[in-house]
C-alpha atoms as a printed R data frame, in Angstrom:
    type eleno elety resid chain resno       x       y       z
1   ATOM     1    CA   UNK     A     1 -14.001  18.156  30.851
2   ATOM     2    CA   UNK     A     2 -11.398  17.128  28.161
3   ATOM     3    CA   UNK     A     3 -12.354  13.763  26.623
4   ATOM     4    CA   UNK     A     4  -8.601  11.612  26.460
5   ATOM     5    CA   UNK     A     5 -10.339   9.743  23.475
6   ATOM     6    CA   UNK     A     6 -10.502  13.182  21.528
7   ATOM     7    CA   UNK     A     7  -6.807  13.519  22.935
8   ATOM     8    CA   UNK     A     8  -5.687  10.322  21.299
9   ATOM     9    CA   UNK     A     9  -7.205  11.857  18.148
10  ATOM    10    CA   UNK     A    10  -5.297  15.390  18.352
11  ATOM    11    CA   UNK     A    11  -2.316  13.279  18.955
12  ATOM    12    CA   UNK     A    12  -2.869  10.877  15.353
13  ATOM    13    CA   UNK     A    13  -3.535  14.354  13.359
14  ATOM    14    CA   UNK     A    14  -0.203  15.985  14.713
15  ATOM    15    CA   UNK     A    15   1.667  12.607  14.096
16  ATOM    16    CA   UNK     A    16   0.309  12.141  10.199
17  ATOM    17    CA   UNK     A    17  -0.549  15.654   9.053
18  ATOM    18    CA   UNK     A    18  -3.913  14.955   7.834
19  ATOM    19    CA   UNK     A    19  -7.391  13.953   8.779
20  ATOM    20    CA   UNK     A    20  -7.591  10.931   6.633
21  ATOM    21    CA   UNK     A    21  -4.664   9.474   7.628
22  ATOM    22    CA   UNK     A    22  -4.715   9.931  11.179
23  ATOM    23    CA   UNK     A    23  -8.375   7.925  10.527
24  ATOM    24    CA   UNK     A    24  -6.749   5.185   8.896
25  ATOM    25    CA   UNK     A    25  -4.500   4.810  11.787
26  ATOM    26    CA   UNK     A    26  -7.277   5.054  14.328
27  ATOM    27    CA   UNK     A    27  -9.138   2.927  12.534
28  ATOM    28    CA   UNK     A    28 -11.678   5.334  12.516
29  ATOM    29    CA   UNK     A    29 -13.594   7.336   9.262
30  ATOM    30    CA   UNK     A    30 -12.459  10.467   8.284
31  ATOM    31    CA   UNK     A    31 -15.683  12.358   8.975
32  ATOM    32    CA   UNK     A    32 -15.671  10.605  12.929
33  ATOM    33    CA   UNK     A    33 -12.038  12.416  13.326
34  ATOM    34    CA   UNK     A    34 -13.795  15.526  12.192
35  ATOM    35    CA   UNK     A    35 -16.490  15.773  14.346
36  ATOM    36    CA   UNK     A    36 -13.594  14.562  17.440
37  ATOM    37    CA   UNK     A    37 -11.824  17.397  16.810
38  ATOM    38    CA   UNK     A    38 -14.524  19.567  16.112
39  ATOM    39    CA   UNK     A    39 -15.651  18.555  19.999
40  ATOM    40    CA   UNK     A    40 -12.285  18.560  21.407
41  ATOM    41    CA   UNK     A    41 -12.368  22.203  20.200
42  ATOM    42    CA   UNK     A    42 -15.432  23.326  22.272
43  ATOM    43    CA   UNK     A    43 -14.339  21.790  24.872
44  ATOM    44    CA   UNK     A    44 -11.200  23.833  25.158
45  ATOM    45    CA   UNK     A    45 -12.003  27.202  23.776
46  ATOM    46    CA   UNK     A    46  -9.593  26.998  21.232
47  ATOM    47    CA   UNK     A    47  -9.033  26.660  17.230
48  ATOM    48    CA   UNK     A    48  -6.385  23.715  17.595
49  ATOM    49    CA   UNK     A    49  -5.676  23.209  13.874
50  ATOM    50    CA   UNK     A    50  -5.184  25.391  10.958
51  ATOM    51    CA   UNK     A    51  -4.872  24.293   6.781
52  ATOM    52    CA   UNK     A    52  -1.862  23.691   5.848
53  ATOM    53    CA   UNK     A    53  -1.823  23.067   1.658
54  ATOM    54    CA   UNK     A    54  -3.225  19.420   1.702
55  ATOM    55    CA   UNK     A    55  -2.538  18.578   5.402
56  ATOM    56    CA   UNK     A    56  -3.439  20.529   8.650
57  ATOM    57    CA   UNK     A    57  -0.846  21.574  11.404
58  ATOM    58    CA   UNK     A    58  -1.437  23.084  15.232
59  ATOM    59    CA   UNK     A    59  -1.811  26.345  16.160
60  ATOM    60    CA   UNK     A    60  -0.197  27.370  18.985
61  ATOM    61    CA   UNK     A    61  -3.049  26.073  21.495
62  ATOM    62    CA   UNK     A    62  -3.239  23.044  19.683
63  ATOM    63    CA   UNK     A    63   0.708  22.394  20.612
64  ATOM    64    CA   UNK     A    64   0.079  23.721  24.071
65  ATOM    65    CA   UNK     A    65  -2.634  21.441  24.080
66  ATOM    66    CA   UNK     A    66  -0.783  18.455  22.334
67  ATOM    67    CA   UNK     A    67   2.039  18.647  25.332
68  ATOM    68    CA   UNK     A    68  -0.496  17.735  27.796
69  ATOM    69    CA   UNK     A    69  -2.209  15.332  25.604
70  ATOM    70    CA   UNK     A    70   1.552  13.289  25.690
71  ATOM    71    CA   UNK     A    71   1.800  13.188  29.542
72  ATOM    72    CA   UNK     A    72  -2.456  12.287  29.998
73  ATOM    73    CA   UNK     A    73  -2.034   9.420  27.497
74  ATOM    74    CA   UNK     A    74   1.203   8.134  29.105
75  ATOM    75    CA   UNK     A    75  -0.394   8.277  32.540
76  ATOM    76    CA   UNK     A    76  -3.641   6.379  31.236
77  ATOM    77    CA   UNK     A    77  -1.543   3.663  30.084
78  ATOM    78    CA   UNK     A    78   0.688   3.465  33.482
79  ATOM    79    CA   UNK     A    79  -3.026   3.218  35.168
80  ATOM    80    CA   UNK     A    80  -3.692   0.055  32.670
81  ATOM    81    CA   UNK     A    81  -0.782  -1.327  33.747
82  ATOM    82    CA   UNK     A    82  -1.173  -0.724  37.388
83  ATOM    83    CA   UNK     A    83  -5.228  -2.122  37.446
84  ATOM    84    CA   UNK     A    84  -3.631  -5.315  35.447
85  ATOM    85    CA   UNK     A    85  -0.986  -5.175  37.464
86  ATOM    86    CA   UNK     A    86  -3.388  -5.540  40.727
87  ATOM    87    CA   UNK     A    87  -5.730  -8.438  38.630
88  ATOM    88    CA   UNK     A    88  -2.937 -10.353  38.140
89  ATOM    89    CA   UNK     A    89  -3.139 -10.046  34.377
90  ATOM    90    CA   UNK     A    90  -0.235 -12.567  33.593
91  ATOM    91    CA   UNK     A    91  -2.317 -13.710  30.510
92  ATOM    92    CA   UNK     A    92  -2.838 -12.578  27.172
93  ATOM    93    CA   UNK     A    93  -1.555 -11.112  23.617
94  ATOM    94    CA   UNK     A    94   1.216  -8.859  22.892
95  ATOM    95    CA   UNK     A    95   1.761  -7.695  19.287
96  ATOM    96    CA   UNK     A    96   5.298  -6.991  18.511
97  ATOM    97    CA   UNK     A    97   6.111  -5.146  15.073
98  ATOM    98    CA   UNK     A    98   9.992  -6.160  14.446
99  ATOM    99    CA   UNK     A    99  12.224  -6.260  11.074
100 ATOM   100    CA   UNK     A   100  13.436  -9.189   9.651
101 ATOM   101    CA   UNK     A   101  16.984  -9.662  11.267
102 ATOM   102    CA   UNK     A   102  15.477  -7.871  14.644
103 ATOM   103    CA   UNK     A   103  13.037 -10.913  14.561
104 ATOM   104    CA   UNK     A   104  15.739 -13.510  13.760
105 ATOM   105    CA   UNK     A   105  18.182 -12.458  16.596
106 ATOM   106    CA   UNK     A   106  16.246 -11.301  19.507
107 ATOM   107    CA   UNK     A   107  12.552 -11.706  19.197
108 ATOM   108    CA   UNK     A   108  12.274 -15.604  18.312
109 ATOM   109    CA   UNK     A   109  14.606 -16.578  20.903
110 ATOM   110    CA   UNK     A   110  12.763 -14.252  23.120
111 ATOM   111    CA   UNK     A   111   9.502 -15.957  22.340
112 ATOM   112    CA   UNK     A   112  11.345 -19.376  23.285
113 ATOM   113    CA   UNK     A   113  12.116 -18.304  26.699
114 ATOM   114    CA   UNK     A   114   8.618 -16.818  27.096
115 ATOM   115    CA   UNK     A   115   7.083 -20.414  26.140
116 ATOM   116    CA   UNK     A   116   9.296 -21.141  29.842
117 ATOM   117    CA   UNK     A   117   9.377 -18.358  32.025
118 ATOM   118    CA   UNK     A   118   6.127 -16.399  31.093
119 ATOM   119    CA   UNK     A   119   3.409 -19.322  29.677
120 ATOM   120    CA   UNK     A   120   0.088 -17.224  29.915
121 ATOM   121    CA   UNK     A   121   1.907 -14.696  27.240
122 ATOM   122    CA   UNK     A   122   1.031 -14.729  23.638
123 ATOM   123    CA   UNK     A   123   3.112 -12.846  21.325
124 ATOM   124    CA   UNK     A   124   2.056 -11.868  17.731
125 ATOM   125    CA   UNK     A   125   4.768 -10.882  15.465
126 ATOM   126    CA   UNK     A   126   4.379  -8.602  12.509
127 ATOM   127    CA   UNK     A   127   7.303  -7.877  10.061
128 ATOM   128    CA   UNK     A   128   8.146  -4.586   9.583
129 ATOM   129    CA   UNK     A   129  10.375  -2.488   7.990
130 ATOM   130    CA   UNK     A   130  12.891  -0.494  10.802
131 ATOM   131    CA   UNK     A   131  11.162   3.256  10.134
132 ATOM   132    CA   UNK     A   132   7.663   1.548  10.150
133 ATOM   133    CA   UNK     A   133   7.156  -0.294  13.919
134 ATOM   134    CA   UNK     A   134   6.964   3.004  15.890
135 ATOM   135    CA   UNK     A   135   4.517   4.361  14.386
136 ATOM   136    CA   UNK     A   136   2.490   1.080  14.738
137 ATOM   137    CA   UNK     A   137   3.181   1.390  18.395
138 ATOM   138    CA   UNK     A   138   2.267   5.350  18.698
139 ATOM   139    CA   UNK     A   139  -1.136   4.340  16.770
140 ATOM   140    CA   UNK     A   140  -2.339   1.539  18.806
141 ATOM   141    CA   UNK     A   141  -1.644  -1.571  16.030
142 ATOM   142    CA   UNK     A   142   1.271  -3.211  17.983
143 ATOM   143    CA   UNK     A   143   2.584  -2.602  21.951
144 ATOM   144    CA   UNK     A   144   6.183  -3.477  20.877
145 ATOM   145    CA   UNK     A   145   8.336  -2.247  18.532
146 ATOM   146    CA   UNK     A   146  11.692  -3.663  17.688
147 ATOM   147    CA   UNK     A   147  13.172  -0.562  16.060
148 ATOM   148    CA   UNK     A   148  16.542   1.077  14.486
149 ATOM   149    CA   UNK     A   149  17.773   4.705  14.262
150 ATOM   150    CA   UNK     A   150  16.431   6.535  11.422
151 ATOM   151    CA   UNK     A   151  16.835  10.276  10.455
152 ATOM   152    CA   UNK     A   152  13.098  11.451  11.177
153 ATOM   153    CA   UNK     A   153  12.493   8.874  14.142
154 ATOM   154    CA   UNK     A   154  11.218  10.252  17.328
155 ATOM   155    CA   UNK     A   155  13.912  11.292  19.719
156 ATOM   156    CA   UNK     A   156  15.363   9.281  22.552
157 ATOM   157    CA   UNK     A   157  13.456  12.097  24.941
158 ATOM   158    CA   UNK     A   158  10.267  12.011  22.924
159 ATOM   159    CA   UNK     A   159   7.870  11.585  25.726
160 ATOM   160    CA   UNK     A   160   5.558   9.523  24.255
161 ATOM   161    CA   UNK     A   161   7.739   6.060  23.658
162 ATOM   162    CA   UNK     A   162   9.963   4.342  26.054
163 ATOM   163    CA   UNK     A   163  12.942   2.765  24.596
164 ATOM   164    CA   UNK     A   164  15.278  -0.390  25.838
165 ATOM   165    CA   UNK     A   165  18.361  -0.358  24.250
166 ATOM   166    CA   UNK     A   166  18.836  -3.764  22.704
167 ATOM   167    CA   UNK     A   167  22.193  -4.035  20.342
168 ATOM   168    CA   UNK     A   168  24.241  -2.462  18.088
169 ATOM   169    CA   UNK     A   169  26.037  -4.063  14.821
170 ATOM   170    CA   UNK     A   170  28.660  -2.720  12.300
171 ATOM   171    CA   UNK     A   171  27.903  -2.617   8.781
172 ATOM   172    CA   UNK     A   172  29.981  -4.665   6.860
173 ATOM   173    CA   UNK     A   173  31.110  -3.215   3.015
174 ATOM   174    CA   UNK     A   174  30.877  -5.604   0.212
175 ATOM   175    CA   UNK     A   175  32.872  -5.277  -2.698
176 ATOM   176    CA   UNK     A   176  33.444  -6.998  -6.461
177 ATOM   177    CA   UNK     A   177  36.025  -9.768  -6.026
178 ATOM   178    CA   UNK     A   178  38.067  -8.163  -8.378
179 ATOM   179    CA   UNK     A   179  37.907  -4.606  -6.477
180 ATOM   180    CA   UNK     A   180  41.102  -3.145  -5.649
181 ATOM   181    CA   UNK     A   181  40.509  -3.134  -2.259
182 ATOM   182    CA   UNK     A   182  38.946  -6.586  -1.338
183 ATOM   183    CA   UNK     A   183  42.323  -8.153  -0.660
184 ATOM   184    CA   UNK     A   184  43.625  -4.920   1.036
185 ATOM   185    CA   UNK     A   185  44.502  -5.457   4.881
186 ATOM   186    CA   UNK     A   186  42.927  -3.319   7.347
187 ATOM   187    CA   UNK     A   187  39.474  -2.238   7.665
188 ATOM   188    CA   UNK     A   188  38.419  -0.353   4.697
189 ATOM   189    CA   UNK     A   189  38.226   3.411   4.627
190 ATOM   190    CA   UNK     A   190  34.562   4.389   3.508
191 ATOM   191    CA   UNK     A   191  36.140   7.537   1.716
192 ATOM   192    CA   UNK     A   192  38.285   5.451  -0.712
193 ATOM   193    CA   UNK     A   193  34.964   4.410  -2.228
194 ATOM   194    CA   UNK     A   194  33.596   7.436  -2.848
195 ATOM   195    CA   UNK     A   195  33.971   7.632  -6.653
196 ATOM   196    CA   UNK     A   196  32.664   3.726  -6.960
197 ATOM   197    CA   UNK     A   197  28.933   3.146  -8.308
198 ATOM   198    CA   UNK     A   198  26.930   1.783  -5.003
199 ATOM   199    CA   UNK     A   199  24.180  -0.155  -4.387
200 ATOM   200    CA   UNK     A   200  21.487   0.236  -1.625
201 ATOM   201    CA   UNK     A   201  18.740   0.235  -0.018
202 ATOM   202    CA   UNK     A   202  15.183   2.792  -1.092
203 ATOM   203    CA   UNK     A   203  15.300   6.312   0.745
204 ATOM   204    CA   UNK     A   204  13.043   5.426   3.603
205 ATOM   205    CA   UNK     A   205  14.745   2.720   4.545
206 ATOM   206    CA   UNK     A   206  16.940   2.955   7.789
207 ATOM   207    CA   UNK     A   207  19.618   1.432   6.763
208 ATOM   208    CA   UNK     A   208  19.941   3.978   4.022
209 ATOM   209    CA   UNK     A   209  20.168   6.055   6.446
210 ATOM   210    CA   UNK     A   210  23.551   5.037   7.964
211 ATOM   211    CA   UNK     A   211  25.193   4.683   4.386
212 ATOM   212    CA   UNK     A   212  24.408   8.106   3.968
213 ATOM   213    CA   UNK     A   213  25.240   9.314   7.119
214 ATOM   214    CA   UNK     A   214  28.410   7.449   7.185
215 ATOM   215    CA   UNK     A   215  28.919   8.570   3.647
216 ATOM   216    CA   UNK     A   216  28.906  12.184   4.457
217 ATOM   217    CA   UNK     A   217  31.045  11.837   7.385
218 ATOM   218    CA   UNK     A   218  33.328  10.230   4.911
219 ATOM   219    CA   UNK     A   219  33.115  13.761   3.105
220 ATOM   220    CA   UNK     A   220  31.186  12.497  -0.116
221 ATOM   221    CA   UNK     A   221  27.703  11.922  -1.480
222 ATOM   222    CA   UNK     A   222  27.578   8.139  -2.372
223 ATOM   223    CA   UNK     A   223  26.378   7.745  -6.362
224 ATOM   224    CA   UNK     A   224  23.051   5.278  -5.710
225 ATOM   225    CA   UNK     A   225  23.230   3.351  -9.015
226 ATOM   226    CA   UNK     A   226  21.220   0.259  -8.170
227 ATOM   227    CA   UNK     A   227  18.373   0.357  -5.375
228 ATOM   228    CA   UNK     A   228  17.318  -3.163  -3.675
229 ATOM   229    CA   UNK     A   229  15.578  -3.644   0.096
230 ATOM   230    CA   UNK     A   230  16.509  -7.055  -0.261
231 ATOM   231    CA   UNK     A   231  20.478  -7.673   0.754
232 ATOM   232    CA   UNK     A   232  20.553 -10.610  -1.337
233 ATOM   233    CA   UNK     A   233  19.669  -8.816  -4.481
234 ATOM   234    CA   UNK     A   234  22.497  -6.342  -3.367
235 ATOM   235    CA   UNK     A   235  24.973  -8.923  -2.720
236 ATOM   236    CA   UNK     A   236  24.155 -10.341  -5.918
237 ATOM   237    CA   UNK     A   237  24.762  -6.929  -7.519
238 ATOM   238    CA   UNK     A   238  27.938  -6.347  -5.966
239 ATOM   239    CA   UNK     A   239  28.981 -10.210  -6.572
240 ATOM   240    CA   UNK     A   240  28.035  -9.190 -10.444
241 ATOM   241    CA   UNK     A   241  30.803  -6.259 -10.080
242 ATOM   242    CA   UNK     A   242  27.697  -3.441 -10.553
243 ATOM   243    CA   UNK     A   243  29.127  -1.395  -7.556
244 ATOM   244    CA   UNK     A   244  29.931  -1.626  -3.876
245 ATOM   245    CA   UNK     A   245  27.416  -1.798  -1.174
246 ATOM   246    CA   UNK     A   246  27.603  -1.140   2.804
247 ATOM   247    CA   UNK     A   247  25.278  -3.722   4.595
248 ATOM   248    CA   UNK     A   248  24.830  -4.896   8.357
249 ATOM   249    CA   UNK     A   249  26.838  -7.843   9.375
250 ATOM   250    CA   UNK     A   250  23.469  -9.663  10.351
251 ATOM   251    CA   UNK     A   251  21.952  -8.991   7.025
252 ATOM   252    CA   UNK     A   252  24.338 -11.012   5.102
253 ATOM   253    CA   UNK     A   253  23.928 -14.579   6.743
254 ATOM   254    CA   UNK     A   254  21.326 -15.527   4.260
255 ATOM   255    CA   UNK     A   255  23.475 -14.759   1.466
256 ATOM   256    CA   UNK     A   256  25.636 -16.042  -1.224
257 ATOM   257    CA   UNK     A   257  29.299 -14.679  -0.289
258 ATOM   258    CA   UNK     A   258  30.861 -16.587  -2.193
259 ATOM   259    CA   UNK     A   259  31.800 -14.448  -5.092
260 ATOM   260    CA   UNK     A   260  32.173 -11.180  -3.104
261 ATOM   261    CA   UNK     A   261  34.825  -9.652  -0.505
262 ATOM   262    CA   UNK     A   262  33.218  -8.525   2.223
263 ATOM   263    CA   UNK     A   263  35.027  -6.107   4.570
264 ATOM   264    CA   UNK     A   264  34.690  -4.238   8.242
265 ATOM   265    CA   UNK     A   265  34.871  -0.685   7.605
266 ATOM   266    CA   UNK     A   266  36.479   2.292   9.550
267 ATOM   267    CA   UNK     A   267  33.293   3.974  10.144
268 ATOM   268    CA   UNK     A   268  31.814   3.991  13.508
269 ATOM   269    CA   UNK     A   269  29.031   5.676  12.157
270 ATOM   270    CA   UNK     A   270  28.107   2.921   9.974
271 ATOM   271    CA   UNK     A   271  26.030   0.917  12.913
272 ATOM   272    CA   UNK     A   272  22.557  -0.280  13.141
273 ATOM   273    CA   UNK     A   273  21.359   0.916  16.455
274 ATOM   274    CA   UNK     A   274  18.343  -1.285  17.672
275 ATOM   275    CA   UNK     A   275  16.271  -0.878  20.506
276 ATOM   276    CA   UNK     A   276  12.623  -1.836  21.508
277 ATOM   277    CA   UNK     A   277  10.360   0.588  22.281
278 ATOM   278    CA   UNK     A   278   6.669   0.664  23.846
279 ATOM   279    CA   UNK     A   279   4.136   3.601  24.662
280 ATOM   280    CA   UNK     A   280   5.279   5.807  27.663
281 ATOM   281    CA   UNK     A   281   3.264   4.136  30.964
282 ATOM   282    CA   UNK     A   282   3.063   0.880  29.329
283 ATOM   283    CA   UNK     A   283   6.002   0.059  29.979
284 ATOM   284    CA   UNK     A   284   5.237  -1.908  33.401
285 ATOM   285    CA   UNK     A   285   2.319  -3.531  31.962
286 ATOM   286    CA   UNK     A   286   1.934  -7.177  33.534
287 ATOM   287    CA   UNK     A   287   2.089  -8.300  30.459
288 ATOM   288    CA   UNK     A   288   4.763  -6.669  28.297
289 ATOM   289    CA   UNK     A   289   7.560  -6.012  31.044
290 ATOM   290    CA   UNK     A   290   8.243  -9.687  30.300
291 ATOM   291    CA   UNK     A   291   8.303  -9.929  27.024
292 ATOM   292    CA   UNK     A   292  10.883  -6.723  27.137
293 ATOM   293    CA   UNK     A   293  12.595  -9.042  29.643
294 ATOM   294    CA   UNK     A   294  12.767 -11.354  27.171
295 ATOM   295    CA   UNK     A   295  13.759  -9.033  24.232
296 ATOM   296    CA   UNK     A   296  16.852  -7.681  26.622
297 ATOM   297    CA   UNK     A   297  18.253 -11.223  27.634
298 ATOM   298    CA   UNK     A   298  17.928 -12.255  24.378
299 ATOM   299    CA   UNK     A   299  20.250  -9.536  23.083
300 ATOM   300    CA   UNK     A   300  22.765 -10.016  26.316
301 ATOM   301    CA   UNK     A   301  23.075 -13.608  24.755
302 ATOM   302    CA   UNK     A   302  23.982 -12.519  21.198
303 ATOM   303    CA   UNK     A   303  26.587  -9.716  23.129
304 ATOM   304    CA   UNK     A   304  27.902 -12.602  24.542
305 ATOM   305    CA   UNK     A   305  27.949 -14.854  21.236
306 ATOM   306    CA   UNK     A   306  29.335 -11.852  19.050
307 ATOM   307    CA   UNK     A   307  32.411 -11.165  22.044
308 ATOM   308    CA   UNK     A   308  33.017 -15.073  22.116
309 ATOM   309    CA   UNK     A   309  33.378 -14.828  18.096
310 ATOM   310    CA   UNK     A   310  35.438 -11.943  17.887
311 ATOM   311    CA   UNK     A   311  37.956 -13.430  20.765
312 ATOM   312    CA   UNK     A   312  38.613 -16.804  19.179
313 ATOM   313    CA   UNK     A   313  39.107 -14.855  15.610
């Protein structure tokens, strides 16, 4: 018999490559994953992991193994959600890792019409960076993630997660006052800046991502100069005529425009793609379907809010 905690564990060691960090995420010692695996190895038969340099990967059994492990775990956590389901379990915690603007726009209004519709919820929110809440979700450390697109993010099929698409916004590019094109009509073409210095956010970072992405599409490499997670430090940048800078329309509310264009650009690719995202099965949980209830009327409202701005402009 095949023990689903020793599952869980297989599962941690193919998601972070190594022993100690699949502990960490388990919350579990090194030595305790060892001996897991160790177990969940004579219980099948099989060598399921091999050395690879400093890390470890699967060996073929192990990824046979590993497919199964995806569909057991998702069916032990629509079983959770079925027995609370049946106990009425209308009461409790729900941690939801979100990023800043994600929190701003659709989780804090979610948690207001929660406080109405769904008392006996608790949410508790933990900020995180875009690339960082699913993996909090696939370890166990939050049910919810409020997430974006990110090269390396699990696909939309990945079996394990669930995703609810929530809303998509345009970057916005942000130029020097003085820049030739700040006063230019028309949206501005992202391949017209390709020789400019820009500034932007750490590799890592989704929303590095989409500059790159929309970058290449443009048919250019963009020259990093200046690096900055926080959009006011690249606003100020930009405002200080060190380079130009591509940055989501929601990001620059709690900055100082005042001394820099900003611009809608004629990349579609340049978009922040958010949706929320909870372990496969869990999904009907008692507890979190209304919280992603929430989380999806909350961004209807801001469709609504963004559509009512853009027809009186």
């Amino acid at each position: 018999m095949i023990d689903a905690r020793r599952l869980r564990t297989l599962r941690a060691v193919a998601d972070h490559r190594t022993v100690t960090a699949a502990a960490a995420a388990l919350y579990l010692t090194p030595s305790a994953v060892s001996q897991q695996l160790a177990a969940l190895e004579q219980e099948t038969g099989h060598h399921l992991l091999l050395r690879d340099g400093r890390g470890v990967r699967l060996t073929a059994a192990g990824e046979i193994l590993l497919v199964h492990a995806d569909a057991v775990l998702a069916q032990l956590e629509r079983a959770e959600a079925d027995l609370a389901a049946y106990s009425e379990g209308a009461s409790g915690e729900v941690t939801v890792a979100a990023f800043a603007t994600g929190i701003a726009l659709v989780l804090a209004p979610a948690i207001g019409a929660l406080a109405a519709s769904a008392p006996g919820v608790r949410l508790k929110v933990l900020d995180a960076e875009g690339d960082a809440s699913l993996p909090m979700v696939l370890d166990g450390r939050a049910d919810i993630a409020v997430a974006v697109e990110y090269r390396g993010a699990p696909r939309a099929d990945d079996r394990r997660i669930t995703r609810l698409p929530l809303y998509a916004e345009p970057f916005e590019a942000v130029l020097p006052l003085d820049h030739p094109l700040a006063a230019a009509p028309g949206a501005v073409a992202v391949a017209d800046l390709a020789a400019e210095p820009w500034i932007g956010p750490y590799p890592g970072n989704p929303c590095h991502d989409v500059v790159l992405l929309a970058c290449e599409h443009a048919g250019f490499q963009p020259r990093l100069v200046h690096s900055s997670d926080d959009f006011r430090a690249v606003v100020a940048l930009a405002s200080a005529g060190a380079g130009v800078a591509l940055v989501p329309r929601s990001a620059l509310g709690g900055t100082d425009l005042a001394t820099v264009a900003v611009r809608p650009v004629d990349s579609d690719l340049a978009t922040r793609k958010v949706f929320a995202a909870v372990r496969s099965g869990a999904e009907d949980h008692p507890l979190i379907r209304p919280v992603l209830g929430a989380l999806a009327a909350a961004a209807e409202r801001l469709d609504r809010l963004e559509s009512a701005d853009l027809t009186a402009s």
